[in-house]
C-alpha positions as CSV (number, residue, x, y, z in Angstrom):
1,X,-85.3,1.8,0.5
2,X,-81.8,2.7,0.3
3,X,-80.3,4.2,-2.8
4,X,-77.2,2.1,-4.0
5,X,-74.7,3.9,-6.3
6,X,-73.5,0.7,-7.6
7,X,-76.5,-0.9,-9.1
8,X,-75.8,0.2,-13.2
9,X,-75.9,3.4,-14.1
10,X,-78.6,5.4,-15.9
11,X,-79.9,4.6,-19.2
12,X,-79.4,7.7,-21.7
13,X,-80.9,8.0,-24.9
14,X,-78.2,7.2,-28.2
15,X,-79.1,10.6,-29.3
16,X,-78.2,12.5,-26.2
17,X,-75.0,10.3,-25.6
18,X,-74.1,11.2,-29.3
19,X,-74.8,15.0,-28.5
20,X,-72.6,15.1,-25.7
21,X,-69.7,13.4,-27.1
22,X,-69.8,15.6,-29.7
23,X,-69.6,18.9,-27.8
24,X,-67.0,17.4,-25.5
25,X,-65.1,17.0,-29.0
26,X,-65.9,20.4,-29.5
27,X,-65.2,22.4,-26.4
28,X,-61.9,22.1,-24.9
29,X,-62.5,22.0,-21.2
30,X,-59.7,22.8,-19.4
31,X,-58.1,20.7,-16.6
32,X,-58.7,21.2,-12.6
33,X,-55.2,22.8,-12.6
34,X,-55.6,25.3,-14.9
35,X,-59.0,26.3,-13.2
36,X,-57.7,26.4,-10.1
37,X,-53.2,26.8,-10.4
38,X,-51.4,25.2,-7.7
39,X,-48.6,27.6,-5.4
40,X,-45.6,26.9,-7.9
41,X,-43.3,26.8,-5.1
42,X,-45.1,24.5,-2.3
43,X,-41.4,24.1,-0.4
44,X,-41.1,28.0,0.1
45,X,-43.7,28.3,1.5
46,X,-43.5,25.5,4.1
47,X,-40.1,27.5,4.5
48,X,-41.5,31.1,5.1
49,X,-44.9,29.8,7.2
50,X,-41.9,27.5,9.2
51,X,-39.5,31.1,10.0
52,X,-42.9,32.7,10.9
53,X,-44.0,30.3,13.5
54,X,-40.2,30.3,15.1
55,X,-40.5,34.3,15.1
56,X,-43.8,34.1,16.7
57,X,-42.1,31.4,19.6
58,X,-40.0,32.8,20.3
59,X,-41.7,36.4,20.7
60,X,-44.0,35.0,23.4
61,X,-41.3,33.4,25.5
């Protein structure tokens, strides 16, 4: 038998759910961008990569 995702969703006990709302009030988690920080300048370096594929054309002509 197939698994379906969208059935419902597991039952958890009160306790746990209380538990784990607790230490998410807790513990600040921090965001996906502060894990993992973006280029701060995205249009530079479309720029640069851009310059360096021309130099490289126009090298192997």
């Amino acid at each position: 038998m197939a698994w379906r995702m969208d059935v419902e969703l597991p039952q958890f006990s009160p306790p746990l759910m209380a538990a784990v709302q607790e230490y998410r009030a807790q513990v600040q988690l921090p965001s996906y961008y502060q894990l993992y920080p973006q280029p701060a300048n995205i249009e530079g370096h479309f720029q640069r990569q851009t310059a360096r594929l021309i130099e490289h054309q126009t090298h192997i002509r």
